[in-house]
N, C-alpha and C positions, 0 to 999 in steps of 0.2 A: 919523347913523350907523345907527339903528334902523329908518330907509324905507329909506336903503342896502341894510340885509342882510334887510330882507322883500322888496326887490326883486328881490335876489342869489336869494334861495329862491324867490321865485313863479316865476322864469324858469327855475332847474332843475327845481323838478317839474314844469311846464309842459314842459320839455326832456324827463325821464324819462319821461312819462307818454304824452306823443307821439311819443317813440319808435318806428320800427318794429324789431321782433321778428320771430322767426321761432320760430312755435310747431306743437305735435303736441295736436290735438283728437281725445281720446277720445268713442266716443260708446257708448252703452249699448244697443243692440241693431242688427241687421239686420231689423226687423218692415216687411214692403212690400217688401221689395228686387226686383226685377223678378226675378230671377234664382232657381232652385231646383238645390237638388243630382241630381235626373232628368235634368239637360239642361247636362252640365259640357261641351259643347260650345261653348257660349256664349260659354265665358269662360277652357277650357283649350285647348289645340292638342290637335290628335289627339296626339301625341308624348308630353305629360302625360300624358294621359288612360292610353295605353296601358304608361308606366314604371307606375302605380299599377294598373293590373290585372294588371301580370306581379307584381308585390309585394304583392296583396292588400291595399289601399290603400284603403278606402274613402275617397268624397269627401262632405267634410261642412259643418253649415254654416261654418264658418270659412275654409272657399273660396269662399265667395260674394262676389263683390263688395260694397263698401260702400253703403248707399242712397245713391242720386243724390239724392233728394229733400233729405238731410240737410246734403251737402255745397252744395245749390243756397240752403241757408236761409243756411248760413255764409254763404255769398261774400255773402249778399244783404245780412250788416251792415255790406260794405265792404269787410271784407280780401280779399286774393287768394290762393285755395285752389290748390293745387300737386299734391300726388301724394296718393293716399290707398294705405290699408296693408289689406287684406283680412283678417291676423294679428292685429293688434293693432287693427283698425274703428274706424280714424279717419283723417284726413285733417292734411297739414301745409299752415298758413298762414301769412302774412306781413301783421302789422300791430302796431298799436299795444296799447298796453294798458290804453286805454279801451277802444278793442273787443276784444278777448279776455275785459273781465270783461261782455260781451254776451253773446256767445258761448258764457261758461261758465252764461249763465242759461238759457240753450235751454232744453227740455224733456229733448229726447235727447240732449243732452252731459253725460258722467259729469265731464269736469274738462280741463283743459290741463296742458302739461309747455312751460316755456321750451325750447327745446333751441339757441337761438345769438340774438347779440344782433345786431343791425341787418340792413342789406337785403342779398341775394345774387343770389337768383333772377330775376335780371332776363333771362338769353338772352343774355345777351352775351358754415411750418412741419409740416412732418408729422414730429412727434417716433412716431408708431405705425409710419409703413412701417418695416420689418424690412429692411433696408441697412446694415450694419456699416461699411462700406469703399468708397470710390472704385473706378470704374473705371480698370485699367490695361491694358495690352496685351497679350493672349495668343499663342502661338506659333498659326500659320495652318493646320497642317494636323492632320487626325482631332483638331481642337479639342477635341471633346467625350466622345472615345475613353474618358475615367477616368470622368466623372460617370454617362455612360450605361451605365456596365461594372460600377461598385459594388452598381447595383440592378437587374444583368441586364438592361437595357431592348434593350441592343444583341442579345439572343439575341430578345427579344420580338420586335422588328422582324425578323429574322431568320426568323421566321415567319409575317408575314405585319401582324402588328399595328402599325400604324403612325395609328391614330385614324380609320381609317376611319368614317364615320358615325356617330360618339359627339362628342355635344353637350356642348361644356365651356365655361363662362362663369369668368370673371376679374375680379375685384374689383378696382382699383387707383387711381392716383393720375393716370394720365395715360399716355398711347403717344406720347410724341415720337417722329417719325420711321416706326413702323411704316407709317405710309401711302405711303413716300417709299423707303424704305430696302431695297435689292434682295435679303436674306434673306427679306423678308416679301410677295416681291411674287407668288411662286406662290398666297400665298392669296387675293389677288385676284384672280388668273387664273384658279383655279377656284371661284371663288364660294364661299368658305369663312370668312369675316367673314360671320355672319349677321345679327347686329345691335349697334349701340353706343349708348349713352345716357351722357350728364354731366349726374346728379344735383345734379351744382354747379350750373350755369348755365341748367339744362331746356334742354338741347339735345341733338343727337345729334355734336357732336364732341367725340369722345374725343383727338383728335394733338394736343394741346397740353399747355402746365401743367406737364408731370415726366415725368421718365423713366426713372422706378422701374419703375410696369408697363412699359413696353418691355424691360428685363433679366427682368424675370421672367417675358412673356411666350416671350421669346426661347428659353429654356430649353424650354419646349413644341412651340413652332411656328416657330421659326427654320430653314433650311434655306440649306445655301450645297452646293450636292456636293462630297466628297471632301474638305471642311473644317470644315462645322457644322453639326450635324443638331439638332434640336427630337428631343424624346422623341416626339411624338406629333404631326409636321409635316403628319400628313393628315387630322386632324380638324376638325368647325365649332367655329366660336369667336364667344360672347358678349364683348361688353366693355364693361363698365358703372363708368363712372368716381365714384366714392361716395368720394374722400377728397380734400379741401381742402386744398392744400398751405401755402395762406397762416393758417389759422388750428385749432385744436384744440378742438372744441364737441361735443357730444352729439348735434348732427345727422347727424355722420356715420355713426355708430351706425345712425341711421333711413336713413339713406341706402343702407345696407346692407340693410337689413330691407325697403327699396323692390326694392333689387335681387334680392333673394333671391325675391323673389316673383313677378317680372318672371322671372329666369331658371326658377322653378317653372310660371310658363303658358308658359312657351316650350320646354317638354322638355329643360331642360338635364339631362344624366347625372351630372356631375361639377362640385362648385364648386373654385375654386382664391381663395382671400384672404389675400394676405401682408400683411395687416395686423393690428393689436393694439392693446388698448385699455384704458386705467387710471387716467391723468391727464389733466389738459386746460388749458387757458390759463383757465379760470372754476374757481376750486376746487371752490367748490361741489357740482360735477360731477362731479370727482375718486371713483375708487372705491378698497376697500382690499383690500388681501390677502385678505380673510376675505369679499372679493363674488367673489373668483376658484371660485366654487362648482356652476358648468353653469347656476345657473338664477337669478342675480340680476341681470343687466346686460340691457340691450337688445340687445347684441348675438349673447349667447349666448344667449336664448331665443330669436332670428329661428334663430342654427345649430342650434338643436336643433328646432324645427318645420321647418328645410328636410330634416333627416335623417330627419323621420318621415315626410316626403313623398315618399322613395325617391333624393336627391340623396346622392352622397358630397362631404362636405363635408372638403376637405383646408384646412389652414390652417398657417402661421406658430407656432411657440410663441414667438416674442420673443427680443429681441438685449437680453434685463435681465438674463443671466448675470455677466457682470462688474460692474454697478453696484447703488444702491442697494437695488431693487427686488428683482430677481435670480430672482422668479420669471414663470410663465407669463404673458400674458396675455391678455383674453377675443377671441375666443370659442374659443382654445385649450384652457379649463377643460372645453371640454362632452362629456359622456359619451356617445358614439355621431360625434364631431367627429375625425377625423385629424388631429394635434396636431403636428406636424414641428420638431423639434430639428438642428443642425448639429453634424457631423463635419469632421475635415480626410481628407486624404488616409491617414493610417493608420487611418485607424477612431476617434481619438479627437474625445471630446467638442470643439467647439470653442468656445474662453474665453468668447465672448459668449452663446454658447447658455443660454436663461432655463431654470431648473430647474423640476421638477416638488416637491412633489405638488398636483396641485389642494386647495382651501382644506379640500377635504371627504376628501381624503386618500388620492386615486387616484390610479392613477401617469400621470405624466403627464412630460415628450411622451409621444406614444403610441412612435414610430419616426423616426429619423435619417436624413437623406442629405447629402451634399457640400456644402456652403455655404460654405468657407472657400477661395475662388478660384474660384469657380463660372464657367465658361466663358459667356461674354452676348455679343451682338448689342448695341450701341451705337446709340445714332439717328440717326448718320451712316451705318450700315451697317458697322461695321467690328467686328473683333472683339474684345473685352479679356474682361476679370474683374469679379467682387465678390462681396464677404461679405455674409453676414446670414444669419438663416432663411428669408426670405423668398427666396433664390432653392434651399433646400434642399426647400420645399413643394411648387415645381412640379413636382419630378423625382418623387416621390410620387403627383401629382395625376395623370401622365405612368401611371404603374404602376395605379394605378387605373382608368385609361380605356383603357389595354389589356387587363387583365382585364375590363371589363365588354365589352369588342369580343368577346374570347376566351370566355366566359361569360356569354352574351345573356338566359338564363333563369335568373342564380341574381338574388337579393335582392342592395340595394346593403349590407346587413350582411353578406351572406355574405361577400363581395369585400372588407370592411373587417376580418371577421377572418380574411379569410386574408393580407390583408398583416401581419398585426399575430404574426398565426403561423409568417410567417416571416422575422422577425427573427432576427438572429443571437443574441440574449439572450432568446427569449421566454420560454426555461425558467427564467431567473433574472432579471427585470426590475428596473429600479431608476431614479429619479428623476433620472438624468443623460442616459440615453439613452433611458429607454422599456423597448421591447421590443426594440430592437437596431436592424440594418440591415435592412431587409427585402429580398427579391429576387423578379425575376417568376417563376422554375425556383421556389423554396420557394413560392411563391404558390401556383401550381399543384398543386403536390405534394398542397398541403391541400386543395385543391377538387376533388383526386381521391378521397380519403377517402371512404367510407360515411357515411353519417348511421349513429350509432348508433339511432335507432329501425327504421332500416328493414331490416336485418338482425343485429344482435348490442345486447344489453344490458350494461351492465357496472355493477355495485350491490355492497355499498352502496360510498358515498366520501362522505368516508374511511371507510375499513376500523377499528375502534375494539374494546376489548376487551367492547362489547354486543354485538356479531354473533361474538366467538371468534376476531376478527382473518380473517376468511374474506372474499376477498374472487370475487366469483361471476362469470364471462363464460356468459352466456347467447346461443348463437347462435339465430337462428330456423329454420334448415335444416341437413343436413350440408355440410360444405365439404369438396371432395377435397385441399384446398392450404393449410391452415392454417401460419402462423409466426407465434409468439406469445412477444414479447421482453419481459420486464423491468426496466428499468433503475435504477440509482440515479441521482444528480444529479452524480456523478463520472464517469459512462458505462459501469460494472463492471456486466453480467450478473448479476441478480438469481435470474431463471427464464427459461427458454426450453421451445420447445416447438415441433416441427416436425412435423406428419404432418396425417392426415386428420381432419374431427372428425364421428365419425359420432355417428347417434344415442346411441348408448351412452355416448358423452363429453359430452354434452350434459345440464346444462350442466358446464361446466371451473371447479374451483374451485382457488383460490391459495392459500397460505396464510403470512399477513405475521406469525404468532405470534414467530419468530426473529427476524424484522427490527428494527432503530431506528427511533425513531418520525421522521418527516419524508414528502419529497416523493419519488414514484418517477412516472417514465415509462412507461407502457403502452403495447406498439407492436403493433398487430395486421396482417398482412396476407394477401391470400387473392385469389385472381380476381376476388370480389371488390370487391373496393376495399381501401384501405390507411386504418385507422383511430390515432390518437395520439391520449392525454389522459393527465394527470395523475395519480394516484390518491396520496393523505396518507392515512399511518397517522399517529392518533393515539393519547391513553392511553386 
């Protein structure tokens, strides 16, 4: 019995030990790298290069490629090296775990992270997509007439913005049918699929596997005339397949953080990722409520480095509204990440919709659209429905890539907070919806606004009984057209003021001595530009 069960154990750790794995190799610096930040030509597209100079973007080392030299030592212990990561400077391999603890002796390797257990990458479950609901069959004609109408996108396209020339890349699980399916066949007529990669299998097709991303891309770029229109049917489109429908691992995470990088040297403007991420089929791996914080997961620190790269980053907040979990999850947590919640058709919350605040107590989602009957493009071609958040992001992602069409020279913050400003609740936000419903008309309205440095000051805020409750508008010139509103948080006219503001009136001071202490509305406006903000008296 006792050579029995040491035989029984020699052959499973013999079994565990020769395993192959699929691991993420950190390594401890880029020193050699062929590559310098003088010469980001090398290694970004003009398109890159030039979103990060309209945004004042320097490029630094952590854009450089990985050494070659480091990745050429791995491969040389035997395993086979796959994608490497510029952000996090290391590369993923596939082997056992006699060689990984090689590999972890290197010189230049800080360490490894399992991230999935046996082989995948060969060439040949998704409890996170954000799909509440089956498809079912929608009525055929102005299909998309409500979704497109909730967040103005139908006035946007009305003017012209329809995705022209703005690079939007899409995170998902698979495009059944978009290759096949005759809503999506003008983007192949005009050469509008720019490029596809499946992080699953290191290949480039993406029309297999699920056809989640098919409904949510459909929402963007589906077109049928007179029936179904895509928010933004005339734009290029990335699509990079990063989530494993058969199984739930940590790799998909990196798989993401591959694409986000991919879609960062490729000039993408806008991400769209209906996915989310908390639990897994390895517990291990499992994160908790209290990682939902912007900066603990791997997936939210790839979204918050692709936001500091000049991408808007739209995403999913999660269908964990009704179950255990119930709130966000990553990379919905991250602070500068468009976080997208679902509504029905009156404006309310929809049950599944995952709640905010992030762990660190921001409100979160940021902004809501239509998710609950979302009008889709099917991978047969045909029309239906479905729920989730994940088809309320792209309508979002849709509004962002028309304002950045429409506003070529503002920052991709600018453009994230002026959706976020015009929400239907931004005056009073809250952890169910955000900041409301946002619109492309409110969009605007905000990106028409002054910058307050560049013609009027307004100090202090809040107004407090240290300053005498005075609160001061400092203009920098006269203005012949001054109107100068005050509001409370009920809409009741605090102070107004309509005339010219010459020198003499300069600067205008208020005075909040009689007031309650809370939140008032300041609305300035004048030839010009139209300025709004906040101002709290406190004690």
């Amino acid at each position: 019995m006792r050579i029995t069960i040491s035989i029984l154990f020699a052959f499973f750790f013999t079994t565990c030990w020769s395993q192959t794995n699929r691991y993420f190799v950190f390594f401890k610096d880029k020193v050699n790298t062929t590559f310098t930040v003088s010469n980001p030509s090398a290694f970004l597209s003009a398109q890159s290069i030039a979103r990060r100079q309209k945004q004042n973007i320097s490029i630094v080392e952590e854009d450089l490629p990985v050494n070659a030299t480091y990745v050429q030592q791995v491969k040389a212990t035997g395993a086979k090296t796959f994608f490497t990561s510029k952000w996090r400077n290391g590369v993923l391999v596939q082997t056992d775990a006699a060689t990984i603890s090689i590999i972890n002796a290197l010189p230049f390797v800080s360490k490894s992270e399992l991230v999935a257990p046996n082989v995948k990458l060969q060439g040949g479950r998704i409890a996170s997509k954000e799909r509440e609901e089956s498809t079912q069959q929608a009525a055929s004609t102005n299909a998309t007439e409500f979704q497109l109408g909730q967040i103005a996108l139908d006035k946007m396209q009305a003017l012209g913005y329809r995705g022209e020339n703005i690079n939007i890349a899409q995170f998902d699980s698979g495009w059944i049918g978009v290759n096949t399916a005759s809503p999506f066949q003008h983007l192949f007529t005009d050469g509008r699929i720019k490029a596809t990669f499946n992080f699953i299998t290191n290949t480039k097709n993406v029309y297999s596997t699920d056809d989640h991303g098919t409904e949510v891309f459909s929402v963007m770029a589906g077109y049928v005339p007179n029936t179904f229109v895509g928010g933004v049917y005339k734009a290029n489109f990335f699509l990079y397949l990063t989530e494993d429908v058969s199984t739930e691992y940590r790799i998909e995470e990196y798989n993401w953080v591959f694409a986000a990088e991919k879609a960062d040297s490729a000039g993408v403007d806008v991400i769209n990722s209906s996915l989310g991420y908390n639990t897994f089929d390895q517990t291990s791996m499992d994160y908790s409520y209290a990682d939902m914080n912007g900066s603990k997961t791997v997936v939210s620190v790839a979204a918050k480095k692709a936001t500091e790269k000049g991408m808007i980053v739209v995403c999913s907040a999660g269908n964990e509204g009704a179950r255990a979990w119930k709130y966000i999850t990553a990379p919905a947590d991250v602070n500068g990440v468009l976080a997208i919640g679902s509504v029905t058709t009156t404006g309310s919350r929809s049950s599944f919709s995952s709640f905010g605040p992030s762990a660190d107590n921001r409100i979160k989602p940021d902004v809501v659209a239509f998710g609950s009957g979302t009008v889709v493009v099917t991978p047969t071609g045909s029309i239906g429905t479905a729920s989730g958040t994940s088809l309320a992001s792209p309508l979002v992602a849709c509004l962002a890539a028309g304002l950045v069409q429409a506003y070529p020279s503002l920052t991709s913050q600018e453009i994230r907070d002026a959706i976020i400003k015009s929400g239907d609740q931004s005056f009073a936000p809250d952890n169910n919806k955000g900041y409301g419903i946002p619109n492309f008309e409110g969009a605007v309205n905000s990106l028409k606004t002054i910058r307050q440095t560049d013609y009027l000051a307004v100090y202090p805020n809040p107004v407090s009984s240290s300053t005498n409750y005075q609160l001061t508008i400092s203009f920098k010139e006269p203005i012949a057209d001054a109107s100068i509103v005050l509001y409370d948080l009920l809409g009741r006219v605090v102070f107004s003021y309509s005339d010219a503001i010459t020198w003499s009136k300069i600067p205008l001071t208020l005075d909040f001595s009689n007031q309650p202490t809370g939140v008032y509305i300041l609305e300035i406006k004048s030839s010009k530009g139209n300025y709004t903000t906040k101002v709290v008296k406190s004690n």
